[in-house]
N, C-alpha and C positions, 0 to 999 in steps of 0.2 A: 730309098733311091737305089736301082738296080744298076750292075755294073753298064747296061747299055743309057741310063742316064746320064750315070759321070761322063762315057763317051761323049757323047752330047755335048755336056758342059765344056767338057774341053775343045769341043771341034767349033763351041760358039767363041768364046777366046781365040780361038784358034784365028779366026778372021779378025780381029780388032787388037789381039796383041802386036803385031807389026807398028803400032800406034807407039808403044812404049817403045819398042825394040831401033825405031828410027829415032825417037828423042835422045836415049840414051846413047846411042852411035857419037847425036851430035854433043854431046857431053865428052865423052872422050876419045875426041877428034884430038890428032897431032897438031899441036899448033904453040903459039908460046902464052898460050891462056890456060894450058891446059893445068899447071899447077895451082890458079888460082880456083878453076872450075872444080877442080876435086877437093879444094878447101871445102866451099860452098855447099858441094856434095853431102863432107861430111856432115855438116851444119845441117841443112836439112831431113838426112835421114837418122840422124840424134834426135830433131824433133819429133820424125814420123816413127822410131822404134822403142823410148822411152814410151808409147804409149802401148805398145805390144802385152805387157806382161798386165796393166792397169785394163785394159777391155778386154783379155779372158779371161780374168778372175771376175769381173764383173759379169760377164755374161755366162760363166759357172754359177756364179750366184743367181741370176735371175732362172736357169736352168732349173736349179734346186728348188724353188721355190713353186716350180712352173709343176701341179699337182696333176695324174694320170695324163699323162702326154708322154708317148713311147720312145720319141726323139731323146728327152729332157735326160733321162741319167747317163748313157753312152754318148752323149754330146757335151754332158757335165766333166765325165773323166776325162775325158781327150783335152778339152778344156786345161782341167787342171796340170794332165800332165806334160803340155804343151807350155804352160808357161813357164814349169819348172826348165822346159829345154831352152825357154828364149832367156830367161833370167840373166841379168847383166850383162845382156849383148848391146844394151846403150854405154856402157861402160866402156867399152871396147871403144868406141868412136871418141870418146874424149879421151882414151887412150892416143888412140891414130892420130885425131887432132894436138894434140902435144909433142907428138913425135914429127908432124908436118908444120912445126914452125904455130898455132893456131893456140893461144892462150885454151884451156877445155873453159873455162867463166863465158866464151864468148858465144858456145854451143849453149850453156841452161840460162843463159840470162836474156839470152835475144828473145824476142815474143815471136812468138809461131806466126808465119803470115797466115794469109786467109784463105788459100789454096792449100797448108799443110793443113789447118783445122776443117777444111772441106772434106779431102780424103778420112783423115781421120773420124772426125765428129759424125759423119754417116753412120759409119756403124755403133757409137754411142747412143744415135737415136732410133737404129732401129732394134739396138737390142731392149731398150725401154720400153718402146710402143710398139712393137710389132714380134719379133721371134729373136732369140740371140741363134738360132742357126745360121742366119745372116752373114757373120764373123767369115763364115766357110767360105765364104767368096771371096771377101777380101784376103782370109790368109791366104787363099788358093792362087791368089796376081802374084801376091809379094813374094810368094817363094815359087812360082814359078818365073819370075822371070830376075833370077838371082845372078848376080855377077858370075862372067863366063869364064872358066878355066883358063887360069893362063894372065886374066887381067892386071894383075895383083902387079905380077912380075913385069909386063908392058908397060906399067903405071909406075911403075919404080926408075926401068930406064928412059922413060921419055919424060920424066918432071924434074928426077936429080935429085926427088925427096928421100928418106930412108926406109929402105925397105919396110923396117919398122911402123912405119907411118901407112901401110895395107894390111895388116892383121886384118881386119871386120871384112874386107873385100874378100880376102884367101880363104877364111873359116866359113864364110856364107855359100862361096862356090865352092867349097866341098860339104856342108853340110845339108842346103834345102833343096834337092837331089831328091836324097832319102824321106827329107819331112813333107814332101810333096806325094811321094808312092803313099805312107803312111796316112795320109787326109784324102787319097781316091779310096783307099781300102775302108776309111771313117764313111764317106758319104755312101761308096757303096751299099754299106752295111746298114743304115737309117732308114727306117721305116718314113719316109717324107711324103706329105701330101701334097696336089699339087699347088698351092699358096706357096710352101715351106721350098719346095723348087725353084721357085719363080723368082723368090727372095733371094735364095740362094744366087740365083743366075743376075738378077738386078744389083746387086750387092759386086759381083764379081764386076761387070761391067761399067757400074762406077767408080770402082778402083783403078779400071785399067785407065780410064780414061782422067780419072786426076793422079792416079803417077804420071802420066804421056807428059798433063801439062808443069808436074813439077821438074821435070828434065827439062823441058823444053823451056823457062823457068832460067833454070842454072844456065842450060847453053846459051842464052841470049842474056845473060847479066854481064850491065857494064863492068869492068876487069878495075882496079885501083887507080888508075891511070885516065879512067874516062874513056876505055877504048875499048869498041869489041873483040871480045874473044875471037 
């Protein structure tokens, strides 16, 4: 995939991320729901980030095994050494949630609904049956559209939670930044046909569009009280 591909890919996001960018808006809107939405938040993306380090070991693996395919060993490393970078960033969240009043038992014990196993399980099935390049799309949503500088701190004085209770916000908006330059430099560099493009590209656009709906999701869940946020 040539730098004028990645162009590409990103100028296709480019038109359908505004999809996420308005959900998460309505996530954290000023309001007095807002400390119960960012519970919820954490909750959510504990289910969708514990599975981060579990689908690129496994699509490492299926890499490995995946015999004269030029993609397969520099899509393996990156793999591997990406997950060592995500490694205990669910941790973090049942941290935040302990520090925002949020027992962490109520983050690994709840079952994932069926909108987080949507986003997710997509790319469990297409790293099985079809290519684990696939991954590149979905890492490519989630850390491009990483919390914006500055949130962490907004979210502290408008819920009255402790600061404490944004760690995973502040560390993701300074860290996938850098992890996003790093994975245009990865697809750049990949020899991809066009199937392995296309995947790439279908993979990203189903991401964008089941984060959209897991904001949109959180923004519209009844609050404890029976009341919209």
């Amino acid at each position: 995939m040539s730098p004028s591909a990645v162009a590409r890919l990103r100028l296709e996001l480019s038109l359908v991320q505004p999809m996420v960018r308005t959900a998460a808006a309505r996530v954290w809107r000023s309001d007095a729901g807002l400390p119960d939405r960012y519970r919820a938040y954490l909750c959510a993306m504990h289910q969708v980030i514990r599975a981060s380090v579990p689908l690129m070991e496994r699509a490492a693996a299926r890499c490995e095994a995946l015999v004269d395919d030029p993609v397969a060993p520099p899509l393996a490393r990156y793999l591997r050494a990406h997950a060592e970078q995500e490694r205990g960033h669910d941790d973090w969240l049942l941290t935040d949630a302990a520090a925002s009043g949020t027992p962490p038992g109520e983050l690994t014990d709840a079952a994932p609904p069926a909108h987080v196993a949507a986003l997710v399980g997509a790319q469990y099935y297409w790293i099985e049956h079809s290519h684990p390049v696939a991954l590149l799309g979905y890492i490519a949503v989630l850390e491009g559209n990483a919390p914006a500088p500055g949130l962490a701190d907004r979210l502290a004085r408008e819920t009255g939670l402790p600061p404490a209770a944004f760690e995973a916000v502040r560390l993701h908006a300074d860290l996938d930044d850098g992890h996003s330059a790093d994975l245009d430099r990865l697809i750049g560099r990949l020899p991809l046909d066009p199937a392995q493009r296309s995947l790439v590209a279908v993979s990203a656009l189903h991401t964008v569009a089941a984060l959209a709906e897991l904001f949109d999701r959180i923004a519209t869940a009844p609050t404890p009280t029976g009341e919209r946020p």
